[in-house]
C-alpha positions in Angstrom: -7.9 14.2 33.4 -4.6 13.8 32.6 -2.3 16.4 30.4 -1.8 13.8 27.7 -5.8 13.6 27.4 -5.7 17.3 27.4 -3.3 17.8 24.3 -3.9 14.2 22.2 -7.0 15.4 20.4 -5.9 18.3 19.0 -2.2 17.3 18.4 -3.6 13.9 16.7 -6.7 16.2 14.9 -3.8 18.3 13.2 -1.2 15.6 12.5 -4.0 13.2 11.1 -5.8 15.8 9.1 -6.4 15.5 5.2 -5.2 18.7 4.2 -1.9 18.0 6.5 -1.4 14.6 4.3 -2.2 16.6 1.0 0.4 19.5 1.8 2.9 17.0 3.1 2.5 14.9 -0.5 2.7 18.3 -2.4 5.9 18.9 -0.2 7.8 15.7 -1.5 6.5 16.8 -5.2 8.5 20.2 -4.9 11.8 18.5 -3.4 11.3 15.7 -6.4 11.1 18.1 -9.0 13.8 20.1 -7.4 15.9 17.9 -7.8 15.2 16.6 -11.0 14.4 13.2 -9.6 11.6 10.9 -11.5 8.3 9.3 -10.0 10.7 6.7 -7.9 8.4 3.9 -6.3 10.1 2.3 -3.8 8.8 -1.5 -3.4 10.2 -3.6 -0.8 9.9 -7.5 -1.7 9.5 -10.5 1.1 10.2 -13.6 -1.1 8.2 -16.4 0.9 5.1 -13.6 2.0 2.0 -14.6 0.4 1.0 -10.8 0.1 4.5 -10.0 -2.1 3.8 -12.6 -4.6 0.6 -10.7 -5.5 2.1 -7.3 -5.2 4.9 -8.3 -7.3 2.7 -9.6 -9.8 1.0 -5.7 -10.1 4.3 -4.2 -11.0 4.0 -5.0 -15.0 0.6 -2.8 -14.6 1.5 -0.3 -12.6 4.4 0.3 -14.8 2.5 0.4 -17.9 -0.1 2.1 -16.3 1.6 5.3 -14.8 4.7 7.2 -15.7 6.9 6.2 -12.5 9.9 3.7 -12.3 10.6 1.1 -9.6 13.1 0.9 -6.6 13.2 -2.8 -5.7 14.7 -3.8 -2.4 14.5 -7.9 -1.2 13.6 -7.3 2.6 13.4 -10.2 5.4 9.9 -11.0 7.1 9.1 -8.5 10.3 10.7 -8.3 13.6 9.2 -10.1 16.2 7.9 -7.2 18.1 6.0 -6.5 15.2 4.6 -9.8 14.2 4.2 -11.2 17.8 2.0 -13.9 16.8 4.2 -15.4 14.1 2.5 -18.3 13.3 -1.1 -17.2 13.2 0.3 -14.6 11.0 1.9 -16.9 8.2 -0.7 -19.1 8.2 -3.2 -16.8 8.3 -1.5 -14.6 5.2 -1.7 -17.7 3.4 -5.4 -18.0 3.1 -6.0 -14.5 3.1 -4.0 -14.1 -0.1 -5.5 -16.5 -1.5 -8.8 -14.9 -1.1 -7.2 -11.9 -2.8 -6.2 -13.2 -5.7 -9.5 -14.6 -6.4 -11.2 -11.3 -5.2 -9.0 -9.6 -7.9 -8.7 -12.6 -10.5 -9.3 -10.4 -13.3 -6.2 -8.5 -13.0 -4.7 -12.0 -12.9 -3.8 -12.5 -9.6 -3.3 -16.1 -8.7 -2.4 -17.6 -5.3 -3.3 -20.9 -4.4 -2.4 -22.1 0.1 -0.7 -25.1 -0.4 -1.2 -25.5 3.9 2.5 -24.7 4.2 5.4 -22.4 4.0 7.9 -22.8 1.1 11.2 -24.5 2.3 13.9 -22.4 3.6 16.5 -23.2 1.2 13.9 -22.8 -1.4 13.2 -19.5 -0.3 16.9 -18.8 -0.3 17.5 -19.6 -4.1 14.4 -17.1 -4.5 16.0 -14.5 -2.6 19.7 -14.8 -4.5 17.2 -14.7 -8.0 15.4 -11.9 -7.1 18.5 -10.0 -5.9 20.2 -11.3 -9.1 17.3 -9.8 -10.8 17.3 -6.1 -9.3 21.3 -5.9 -10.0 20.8 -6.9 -13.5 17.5 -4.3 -13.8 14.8 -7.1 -14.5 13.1 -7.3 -11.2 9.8 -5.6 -12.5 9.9 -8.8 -15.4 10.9 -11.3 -13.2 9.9 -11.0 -10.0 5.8 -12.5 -10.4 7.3 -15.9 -12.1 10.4 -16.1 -9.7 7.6 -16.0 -6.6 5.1 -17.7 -8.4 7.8 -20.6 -9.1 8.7 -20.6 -5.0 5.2 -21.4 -3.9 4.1 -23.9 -6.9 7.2 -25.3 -8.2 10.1 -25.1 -6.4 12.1 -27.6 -8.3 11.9 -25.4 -11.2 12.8 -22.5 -9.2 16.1 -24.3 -8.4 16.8 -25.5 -11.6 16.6 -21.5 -13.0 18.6 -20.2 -9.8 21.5 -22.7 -10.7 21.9 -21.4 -14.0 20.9 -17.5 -13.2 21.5 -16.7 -10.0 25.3 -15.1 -10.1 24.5 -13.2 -6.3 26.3 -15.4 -3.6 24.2 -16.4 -0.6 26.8 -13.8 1.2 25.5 -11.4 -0.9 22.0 -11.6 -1.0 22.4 -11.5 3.3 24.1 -8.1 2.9 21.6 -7.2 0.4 18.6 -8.2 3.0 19.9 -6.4 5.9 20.6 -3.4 3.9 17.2 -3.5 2.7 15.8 -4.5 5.9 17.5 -1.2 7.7 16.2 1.0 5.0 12.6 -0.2 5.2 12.6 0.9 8.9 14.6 3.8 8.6 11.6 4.9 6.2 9.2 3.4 8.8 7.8 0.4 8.2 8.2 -3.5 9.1 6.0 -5.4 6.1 6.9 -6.7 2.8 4.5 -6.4 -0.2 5.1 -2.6 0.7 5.5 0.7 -1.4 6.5 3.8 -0.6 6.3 6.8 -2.3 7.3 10.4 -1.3 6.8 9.9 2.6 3.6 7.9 2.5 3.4 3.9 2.4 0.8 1.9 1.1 0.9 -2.0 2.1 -0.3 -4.2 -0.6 -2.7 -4.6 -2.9 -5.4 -3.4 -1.0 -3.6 0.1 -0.6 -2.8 0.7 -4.2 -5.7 2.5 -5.2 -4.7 5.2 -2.7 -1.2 5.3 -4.6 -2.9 4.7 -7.8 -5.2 7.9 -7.1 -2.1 9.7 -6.0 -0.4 9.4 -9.0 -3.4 10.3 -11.2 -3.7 13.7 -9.6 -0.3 13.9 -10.1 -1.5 13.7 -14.0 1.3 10.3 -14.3 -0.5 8.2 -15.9 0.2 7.3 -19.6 -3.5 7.6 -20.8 -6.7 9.5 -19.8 -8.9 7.8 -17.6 -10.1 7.6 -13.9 -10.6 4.3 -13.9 -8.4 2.3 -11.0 -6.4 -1.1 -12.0 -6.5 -1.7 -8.5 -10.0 -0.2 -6.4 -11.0 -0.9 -3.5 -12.8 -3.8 -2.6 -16.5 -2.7 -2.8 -19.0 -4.0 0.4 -22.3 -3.1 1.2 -24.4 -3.8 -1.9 -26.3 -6.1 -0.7 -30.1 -5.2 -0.1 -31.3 -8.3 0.0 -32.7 -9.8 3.4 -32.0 -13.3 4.6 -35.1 -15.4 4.8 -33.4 -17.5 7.5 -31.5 -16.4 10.6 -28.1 -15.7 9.9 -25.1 -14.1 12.4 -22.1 -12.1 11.8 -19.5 -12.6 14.8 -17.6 -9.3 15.2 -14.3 -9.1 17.4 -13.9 -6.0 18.1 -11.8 -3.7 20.2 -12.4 -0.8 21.5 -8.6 0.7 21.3 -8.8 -0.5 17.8 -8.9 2.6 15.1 -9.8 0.1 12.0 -12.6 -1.7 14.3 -13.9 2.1 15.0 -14.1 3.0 11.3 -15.6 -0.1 10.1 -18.4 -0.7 13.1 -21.4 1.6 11.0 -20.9 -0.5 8.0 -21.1 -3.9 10.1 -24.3 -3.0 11.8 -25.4 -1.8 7.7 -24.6 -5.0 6.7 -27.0 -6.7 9.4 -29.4 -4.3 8.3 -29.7 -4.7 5.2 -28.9 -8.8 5.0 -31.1 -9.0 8.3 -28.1 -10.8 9.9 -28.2 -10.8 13.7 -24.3 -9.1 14.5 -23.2 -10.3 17.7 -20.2 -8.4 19.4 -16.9 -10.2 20.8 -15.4 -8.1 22.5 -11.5 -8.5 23.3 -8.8 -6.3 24.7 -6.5 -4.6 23.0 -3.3 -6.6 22.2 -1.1 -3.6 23.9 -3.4 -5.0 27.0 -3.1 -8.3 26.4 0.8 -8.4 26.8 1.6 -7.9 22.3 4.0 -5.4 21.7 3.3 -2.5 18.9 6.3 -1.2 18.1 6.7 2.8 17.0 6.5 1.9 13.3 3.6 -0.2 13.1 1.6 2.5 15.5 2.7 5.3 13.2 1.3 3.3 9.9 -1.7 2.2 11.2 -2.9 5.3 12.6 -2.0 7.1 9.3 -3.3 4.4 7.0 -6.8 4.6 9.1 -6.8 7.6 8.8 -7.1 7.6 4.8 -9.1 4.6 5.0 -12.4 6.6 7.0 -12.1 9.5 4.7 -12.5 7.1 2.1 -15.2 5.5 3.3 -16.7 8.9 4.7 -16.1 8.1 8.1 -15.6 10.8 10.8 -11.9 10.0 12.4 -8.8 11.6 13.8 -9.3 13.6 16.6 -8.8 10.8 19.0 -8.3 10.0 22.6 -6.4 7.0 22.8 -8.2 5.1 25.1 -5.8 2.6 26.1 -5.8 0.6 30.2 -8.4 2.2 32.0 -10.3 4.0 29.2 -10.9 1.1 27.7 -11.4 -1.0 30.9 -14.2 1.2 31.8 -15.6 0.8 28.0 -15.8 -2.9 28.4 -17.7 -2.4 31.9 -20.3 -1.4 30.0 -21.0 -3.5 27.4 -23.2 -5.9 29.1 -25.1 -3.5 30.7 -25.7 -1.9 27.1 -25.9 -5.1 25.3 -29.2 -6.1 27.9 -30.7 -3.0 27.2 -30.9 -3.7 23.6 -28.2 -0.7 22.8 -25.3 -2.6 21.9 -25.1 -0.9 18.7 -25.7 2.2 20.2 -23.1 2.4 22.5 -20.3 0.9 20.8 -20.8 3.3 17.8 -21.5 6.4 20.3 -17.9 4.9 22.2 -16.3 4.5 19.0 -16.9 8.0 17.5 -16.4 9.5 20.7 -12.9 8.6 21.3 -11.4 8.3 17.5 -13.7 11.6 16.7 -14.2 13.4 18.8 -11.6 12.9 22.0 -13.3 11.9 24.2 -11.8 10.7 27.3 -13.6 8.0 28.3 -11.5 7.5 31.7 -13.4 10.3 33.1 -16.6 10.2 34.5 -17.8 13.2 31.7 -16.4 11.7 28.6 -17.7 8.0 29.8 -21.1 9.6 30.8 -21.3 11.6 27.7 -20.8 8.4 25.6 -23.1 6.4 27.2 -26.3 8.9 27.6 -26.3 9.6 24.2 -26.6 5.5 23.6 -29.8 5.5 25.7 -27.9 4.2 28.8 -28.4 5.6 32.5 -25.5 6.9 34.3 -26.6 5.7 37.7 -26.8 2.4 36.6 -23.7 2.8 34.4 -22.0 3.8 37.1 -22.9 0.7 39.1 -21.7 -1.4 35.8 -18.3 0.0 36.1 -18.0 -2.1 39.6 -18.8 -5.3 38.0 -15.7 -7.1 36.4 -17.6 -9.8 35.2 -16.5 -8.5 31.3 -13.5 -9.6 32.0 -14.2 -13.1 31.7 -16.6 -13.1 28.5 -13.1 -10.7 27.1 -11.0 -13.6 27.7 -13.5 -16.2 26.2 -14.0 -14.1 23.4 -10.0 -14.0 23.0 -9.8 -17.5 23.1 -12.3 -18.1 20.1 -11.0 -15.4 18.1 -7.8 -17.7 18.3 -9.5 -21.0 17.4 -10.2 -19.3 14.7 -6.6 -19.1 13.6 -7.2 -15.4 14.2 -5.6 -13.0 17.1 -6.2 -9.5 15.7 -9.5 -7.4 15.2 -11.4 -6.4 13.3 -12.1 -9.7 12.7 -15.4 -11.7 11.4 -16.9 -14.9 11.4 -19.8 -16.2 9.3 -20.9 -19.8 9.3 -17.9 -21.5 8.6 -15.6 -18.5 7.4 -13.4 -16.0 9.3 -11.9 -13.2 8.0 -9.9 -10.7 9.6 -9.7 -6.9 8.8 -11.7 -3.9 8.0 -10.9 -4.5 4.5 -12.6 -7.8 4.5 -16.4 -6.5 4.7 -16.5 -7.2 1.4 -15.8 -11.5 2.0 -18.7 -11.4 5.1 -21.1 -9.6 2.7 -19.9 -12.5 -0.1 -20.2 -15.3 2.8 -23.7 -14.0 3.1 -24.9 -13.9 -0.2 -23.7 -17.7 -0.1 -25.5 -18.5 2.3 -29.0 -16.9 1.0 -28.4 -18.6 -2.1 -28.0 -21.9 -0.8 -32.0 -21.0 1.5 -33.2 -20.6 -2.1 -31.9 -23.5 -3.8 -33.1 -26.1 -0.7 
């Protein structure tokens, strides 16, 4: 066992710990009020991500909602190390924003995949606008209908920027790479982001942790608990298929959003009586992606509030990157014909993101799988057998048919879905489906 295996699960147990997030939040209060600052929301704005346009349309709400003003800053899309399947990633955003809006349609949210990207000059008129817009104060007003306008109309958009857009194109670069540079000196690499004393929250699926932030805070203008912007609700369903239906789930075992969102995947097949069949992949660290500093900082943090959320034991982890996870994967055929594929991906996952486990030792590995009903000799005869490598790889390569690269990700029927945040669509897809037995 290595020193870093020694000291990672208590220096990750302390630095990922509730009450460590809660004292450093009532920190930045104390230096806000010391300094007679108000509740300053920085926003950061990507003009041609599908994610902004529906952030940007929550800023009249949030504003007349809570007792906070707005810091506006027009950022470019992220850096390549962070986005290192570009493509998959636009398109991808596209439909998934889509399914957003109409998730949240009563808060009127409205996107609407056209299959394409807006053109780039287009998006450059945007971008003078919107900078226009934050010199001249406006941005909270305008920013929805100016984004809104680049992905529906563009031809309007262009007819307004002629008339209202006074920012040169010289100075809407300077303004970007200003705005860029501050968005990673705070530590992220995303658009449709907020941050808010040292904490970010990406998108509209994070705002209710800014929103509940802000209520204890006692910010908002009128009594009331209620959230404009909760989170998206899954397991409700308690009613069993009557004919055999699958959930695909890609899954990694390095991944800290696929750890936290396994027990409620299996719950789901319980209680649909959908078959969930694991695809396994490697990490993308392991399969050659970069993750920069930033995005492993973010994620680990925001997973970190999303299990306590969701009640989910997480944070003293054991990172179980290369041979860890290697010797993880050995085992999931041999667990998967035993009938204890549940078992010991749920005993893997809560060992190494709970409890630090190491699983590249023969004691943390063992200890994982005996308590999933597996037998260490034969376990230990698994861990010869490289034959997961191959299914890995297939499993990779229809994870990006899919138009998908990342995991968690899902598949029903027809519909994939990527994200832990997505239960919600595969329990929907579901439903579908039963209604559709019923109605034949």
């Amino acid at each position: 066992m290595s020193l870093k295996s020694l000291l990672m699960p208590a220096i990750s147990q302390r630095v990922l710990a509730r009450d460590r997030l809660l004292e450093r939040r009532a920190r930045a209060e104390r230096v806000r009020a010391a300094r007679g600052e108000s509740h300053r929301v920085h926003y950061f704005h990507q003009a041609d991500d599908p994610y902004s346009a529906l952030a940007a349309a929550c800023l009249p709400q949030l504003l007349a909602r809570y007792d906070i003003t707005i810091a506006a800053h027009v950022v470019g899309p992220p850096p390549d190390n962070a986005a290192p399947e570009r493509e998959r990633l636009v398109a991808y955003s596209r439909r998934d924003a889509q399914l957003l809006a109409s998730h949240y349609r009563l808060n009127g949210l409205e996107f609407h995949d056209g299959g394409a990207q807006p053109a780039s000059q287009d998006v450059e008129l945007a971008t003078r606008l919107l900078v226009t817009a934050i010199r001249d104060g406006r941005f909270v007003e305008a920013a929805g209908g100016i984004t809104s306008s680049l992905w529906q109309n563009p031809q309007a958009l262009a007819d307004s920027t002629q008339q209202q857009a006074t920012v040169t194109p010289a100075e809407a670069c300077a303004h970007l790479t200003a705005s860029s540079a501050l968005r990673r000196k705070l530590g992220h690499y995303l658009g449709a982001t907020f941050f808010y004393g040292g904490e970010w929250y990406w998108g509209v699926d994070r705002l209710h942790h800014l929103e509940q932030r802000l209520q204890a805070l006692g910010v908002q203008r009128f009594d009331g608990k209620d959230l404009l912007f909760p989170p998206a609700d899954d397991l409700q369903t308690t009613v069993r298929t009557a004919t055999p239906a699958a959930i695909d789930f890609f899954v990694s075992l390095r991944s800290p959003y696929s750890a936290i969102v396994a027990p409620r995947v299996f719950e789901l097949g319980r209680r649909t009586g959908a078959q969930v069949r694991l695809r396994f992949v490697l990490p993308m660290v392991m399969r050659g992606l970069p993750v920069p500093r930033e995005k492993r900082n973010y994620i680990s943090q925001d997973a970190a509030r999303e299990a306590f959320v969701r009640g989910i034991p997480f944070g003293r982890l054991n990172d179980p990157v290369g041979r860890p996870t290697e010797r993880g994967l050995a085992l999931m055929p041999l667990a998967e014909r035993a009938g204890k594929g549940e078992s010991y991906l749920l005993s893997f996952m809560h060992g190494v993101w709970a409890e630090g486990l190491d699983a590249g030792s023969d004691r943390g590995l063992r200890q994982i799988a005996e308590r999933a009903g597996l037998d260490w000799d034969e376990a230990r005869l698994a861990l010869k057998d490289e034959g997961w490598r191959k299914t890995a790889e297939q499993n990779r390569a229809e994870l990006f048919s899919l138009g998908l690269w990342g995991v968690p990700s899902f598949r029903v029927g027809d519909t994939a879905v990527w994200g832990q945040d997505r239960l919600w669509a595969v329990e929907d897809e579901l439903l579908k489906g039963m209604q559709s037995c019923s109605l034949s």
